[in-house]
N, C-alpha and C positions, 0 to 999 in steps of 0.2 A: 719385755721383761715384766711381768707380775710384779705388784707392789705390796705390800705385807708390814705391819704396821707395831711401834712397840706393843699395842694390847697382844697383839696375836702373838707374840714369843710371850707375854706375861701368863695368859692360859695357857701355851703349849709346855713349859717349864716349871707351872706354879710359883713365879717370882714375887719375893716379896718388895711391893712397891713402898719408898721410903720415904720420896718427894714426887714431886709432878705427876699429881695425880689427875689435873685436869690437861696434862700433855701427850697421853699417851696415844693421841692422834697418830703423833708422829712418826712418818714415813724412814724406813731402815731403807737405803739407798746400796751399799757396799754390801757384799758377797760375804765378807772375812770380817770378823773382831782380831783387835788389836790390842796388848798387852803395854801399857805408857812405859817409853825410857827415856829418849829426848823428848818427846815431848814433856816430859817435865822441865825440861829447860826452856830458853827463849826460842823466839820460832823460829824453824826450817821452813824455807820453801818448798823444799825437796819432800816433805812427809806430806802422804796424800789426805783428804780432810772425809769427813762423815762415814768413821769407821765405829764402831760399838766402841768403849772402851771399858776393858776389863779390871779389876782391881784386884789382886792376890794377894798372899798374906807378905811378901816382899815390897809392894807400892803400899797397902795399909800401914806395914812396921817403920814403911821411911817417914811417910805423911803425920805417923802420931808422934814422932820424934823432934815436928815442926812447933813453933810459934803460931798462933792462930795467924797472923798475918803471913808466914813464910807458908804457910798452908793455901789459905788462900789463893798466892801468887802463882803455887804450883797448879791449883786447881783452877784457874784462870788460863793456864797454857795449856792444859786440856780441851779449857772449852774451846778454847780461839779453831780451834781444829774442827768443828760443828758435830760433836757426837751426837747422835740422835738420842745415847741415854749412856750413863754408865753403871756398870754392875760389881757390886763387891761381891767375892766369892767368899766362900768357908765360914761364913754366918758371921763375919767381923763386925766389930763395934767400928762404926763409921768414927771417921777423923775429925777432926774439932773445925769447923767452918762449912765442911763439904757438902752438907744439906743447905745452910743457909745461902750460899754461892749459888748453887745450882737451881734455888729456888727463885732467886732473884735472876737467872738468866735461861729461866724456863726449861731446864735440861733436868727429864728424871732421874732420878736413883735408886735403883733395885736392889735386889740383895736375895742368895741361893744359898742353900748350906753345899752346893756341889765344889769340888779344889777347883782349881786354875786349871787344871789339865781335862778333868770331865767335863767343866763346863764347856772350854774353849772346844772341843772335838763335838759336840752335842750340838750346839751353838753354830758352829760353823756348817755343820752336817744339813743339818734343819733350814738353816736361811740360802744355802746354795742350790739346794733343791726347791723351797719354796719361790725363787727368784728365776728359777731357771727358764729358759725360752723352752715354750713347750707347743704341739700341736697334738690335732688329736685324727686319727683315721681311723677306718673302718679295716677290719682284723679281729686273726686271734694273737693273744701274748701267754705264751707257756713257758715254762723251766723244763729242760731236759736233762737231768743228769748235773744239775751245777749250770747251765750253759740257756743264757736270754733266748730267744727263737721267738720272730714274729713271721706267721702266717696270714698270707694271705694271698687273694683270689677273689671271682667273681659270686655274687651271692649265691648259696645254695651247692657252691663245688664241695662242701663235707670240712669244711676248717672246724666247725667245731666240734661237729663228731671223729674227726681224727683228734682235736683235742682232749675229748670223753674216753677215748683210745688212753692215748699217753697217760691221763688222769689213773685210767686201771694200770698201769705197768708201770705205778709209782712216781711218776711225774706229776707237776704242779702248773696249776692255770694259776696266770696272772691277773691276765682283762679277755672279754669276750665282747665282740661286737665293734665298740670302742676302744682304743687303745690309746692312751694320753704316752706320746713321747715328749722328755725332756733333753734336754739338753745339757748336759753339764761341761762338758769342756769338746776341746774340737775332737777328741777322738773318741768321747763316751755318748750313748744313748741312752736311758732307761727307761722302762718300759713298764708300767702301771696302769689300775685302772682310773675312772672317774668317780668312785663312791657311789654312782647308784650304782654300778653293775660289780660291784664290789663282791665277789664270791659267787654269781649268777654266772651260769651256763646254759644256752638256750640252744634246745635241740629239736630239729623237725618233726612232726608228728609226736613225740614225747612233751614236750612244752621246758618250762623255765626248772631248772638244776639249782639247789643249791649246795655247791659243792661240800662244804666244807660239813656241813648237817648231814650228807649223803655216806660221805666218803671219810670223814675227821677233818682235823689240822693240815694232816699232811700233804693234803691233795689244793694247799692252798698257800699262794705268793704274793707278799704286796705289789712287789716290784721285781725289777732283774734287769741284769743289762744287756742290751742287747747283743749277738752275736754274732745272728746269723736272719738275714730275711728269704723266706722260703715264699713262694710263689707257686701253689698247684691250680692246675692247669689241664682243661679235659685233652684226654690223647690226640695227637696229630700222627695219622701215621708216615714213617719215614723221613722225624725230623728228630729222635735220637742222635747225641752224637756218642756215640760210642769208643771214645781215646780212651785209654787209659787213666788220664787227669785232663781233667778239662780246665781250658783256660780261666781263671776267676774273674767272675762277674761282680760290679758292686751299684748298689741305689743311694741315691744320697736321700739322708733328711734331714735337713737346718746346714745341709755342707758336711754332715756328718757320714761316711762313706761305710755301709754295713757291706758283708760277704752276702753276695745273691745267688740262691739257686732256682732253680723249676722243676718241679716235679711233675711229673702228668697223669691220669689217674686212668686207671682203668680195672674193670672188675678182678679181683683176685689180687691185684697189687699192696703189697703191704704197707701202707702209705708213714703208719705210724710209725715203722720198722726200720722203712728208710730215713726219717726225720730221726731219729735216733742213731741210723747209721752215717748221716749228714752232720750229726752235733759233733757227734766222738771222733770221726774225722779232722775235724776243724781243732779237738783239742790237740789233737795230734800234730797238725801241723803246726799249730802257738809251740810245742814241742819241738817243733824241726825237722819233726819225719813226714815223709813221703812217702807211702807203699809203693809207688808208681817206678819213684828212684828205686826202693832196693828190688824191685820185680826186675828191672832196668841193668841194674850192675849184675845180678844172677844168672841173667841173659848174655850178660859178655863177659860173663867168667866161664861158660860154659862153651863159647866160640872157638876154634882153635887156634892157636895164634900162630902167624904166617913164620 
């Protein structure tokens, strides 16, 4: 897991720092920020510790409503819980103690004009993906239609000129060459590049693409989740299989299980065509359909019945 540190949500957000200004070392450990309820009271064992904690205009209204000592006492049960920092949202006038506490137990305090609700989605968004278990392979990563698509193959099988493809017929390059997958949860992938390859498309004999200057905006994706990994593959003959529906194949990455095909290439094959005819399929079955089945039922409604 990648470690990411309070400065780097302070640049990624623009927060304004309140206290702890020589603590900003400090290491964000937890996925999720957490909104104080018990823990404003005494301790739980049960409430897990080194979680961000959030302050809204609900925890500032109750906190200004304190004695500076019943302030304090609450803002003491916060720390015991080892928040790496906390944050007032909606640009609040901090509570009477809350700096001076937090100064004394080395714990910053920031402050956004964003609500409780933008911040914590923004917030949580940002640190799950920057935390994420990630690896990186050699691929391409395109958007088809809405729909992640990682290709890949042995060097020089045309992954990224079948991507320069897709690119013309309105589709979006992610990462080219490199592909950083992440990890977010056991059933999601996502699929980004590394920043240097950030909008480069490199094509044989032509050399390095910058998509987005070539083509616009449109022709370009930060991220996408994964969907489908495609694997082209130069032709073998007589190793088609030709059913109807073929059994689904899958690869794993971090334990993560993607839909796997293979394509195999050969002159005049519309490689693009079928990647596109491979995506829309797939949405279709997240839908529940089958062409295979109703091909299936038309065939034995057409049978005569004994």
């Amino acid at each position: 897991m990648k470690i990411i540190t309070i400065e780097e949500i302070i640049k990624r957000f623009a927060f304004e720092v309140l206290s702890g200004h020589d603590q900003l070392h400090r290491v964000i450990k937890r996925t999720k920020v957490r909104r104080p309820g018990l823990e404003f009271m005494d301790k739980f064992d049960f409430i897990a510790t080194e979680y961000i904690q959030i302050l809204g205009k609900n925890e500032i209204n109750y906190l200004h409503t304190l004695t500076l000592e019943e302030c304090r006492l609450r803002i003491a049960n916060i720390v015991q819980y080892a928040p790496p920092c906390i944050i007032i949202t909606s640009q609040q006038e901090e509570p009477l103690g809350l700096i001076e506490y937090c100064k004394d137990e080395k714990i910053p305090v920031l402050r956004t004009r964003d609500s409780m609700s933008e911040l914590t989605a923004k917030l949580d968004a940002y640190v799950v993906k920057a935390m994420a278990p990630e690896i990186a392979i050699h691929g391409v990563c395109v958007n088809v239609s809405g729909i992640g698509v990682l290709l890949r193959g042995d060097s020089g099988v045309g992954k990224s000129e079948t991507a320069h493809t897709l690119i013309g017929r309105g589709h979006r390059l992610v990462a080219d060459d490199i592909v950083l997958l992440k990890k977010l949860s056991p059933q999601t992938l996502l699929g980004t590049h590394d920043e240097k390859n950030k909008e480069f498309l490199a094509l044989r004999s032509i050399g390095l693409l910058n998509v987005v200057r070539m083509y616009g905006r449109a022709a370009f994706q930060e991220e996408t989740r994964i969907a489908l990994d495609i694997e082209l593959t130069q032709w073998a003959d007589n190793s088609l299989n030709n059913e109807l529906e073929l059994e689904t194949k899958y690869v794993e990455y971090m334990d993560v299980q993607i839909p796997h095909i293979q394509i195999q290439l050969q002159p005049g094959r519309d490689i693009a065509g079928l990647i596109e005819a491979a995506a829309n399929n797939w949405y279709l079955h997240q839908q529940g359909y089958s062409a295979a089945e109703e091909f299936m039922k038309r065939i034995e409604a057409d049978m005569p019945s004994e």
